[in-house]
C-alpha positions in Angstrom: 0.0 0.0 0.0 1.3 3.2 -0.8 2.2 6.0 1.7 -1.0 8.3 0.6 -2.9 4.9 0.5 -2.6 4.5 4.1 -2.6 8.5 5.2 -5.8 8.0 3.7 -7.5 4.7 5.1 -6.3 5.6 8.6 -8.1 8.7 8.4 -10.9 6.9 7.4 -10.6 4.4 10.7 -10.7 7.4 12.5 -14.1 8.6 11.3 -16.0 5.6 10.6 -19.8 6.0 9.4 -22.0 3.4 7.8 -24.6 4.6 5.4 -27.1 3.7 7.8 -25.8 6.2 10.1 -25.7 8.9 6.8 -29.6 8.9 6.4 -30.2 9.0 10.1 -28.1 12.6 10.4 -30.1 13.5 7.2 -32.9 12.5 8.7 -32.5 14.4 11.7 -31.5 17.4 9.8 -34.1 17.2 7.2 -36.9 16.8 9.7 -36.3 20.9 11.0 -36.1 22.1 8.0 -39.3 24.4 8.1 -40.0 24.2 4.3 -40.2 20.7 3.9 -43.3 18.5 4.0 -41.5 15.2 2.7 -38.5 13.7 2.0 -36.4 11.0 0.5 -32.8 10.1 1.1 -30.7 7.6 -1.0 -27.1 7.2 0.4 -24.9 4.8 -1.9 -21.5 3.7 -0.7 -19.6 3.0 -4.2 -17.1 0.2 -2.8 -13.8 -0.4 -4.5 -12.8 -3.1 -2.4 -15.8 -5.5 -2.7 -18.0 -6.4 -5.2 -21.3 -5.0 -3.8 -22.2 -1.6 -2.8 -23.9 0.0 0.3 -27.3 1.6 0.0 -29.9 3.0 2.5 -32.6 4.9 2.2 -35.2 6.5 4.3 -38.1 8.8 3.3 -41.6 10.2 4.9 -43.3 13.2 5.8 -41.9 16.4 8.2 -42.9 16.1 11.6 -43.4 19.3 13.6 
């Protein structure tokens, strides 16, 4: 592995999210947004490494 290769995936370690976790701070943010009435979120992890990728998605109306 190259030397930017590895500055790289250990700042990744550092901060790890799953997409899961990306449409729930969507989620929380999208849900106070006072112009909204409903939303959908589609968060795609593009892997390199494997031969799948990582999707989730959540969606539904604004809550006040």
């Amino acid at each position: 592995m190259r030397e930017d290769e590895q500055a790289f995936a250990k700042r990744n370690a550092e901060n790890l999210m799953f997409v899961e976790d990306s449409v729930r701070r969507l989620h929380a943010a999208l849900s106070t947004y006072y112009q909204a009435t409903y939303f959908r979120v589609k968060v795609e992890h593009q892997e390199s490494l494997h031969a799948h990728d990582a999707i989730a998605e959540i969606s539904g109306p604004v809550y006040r």
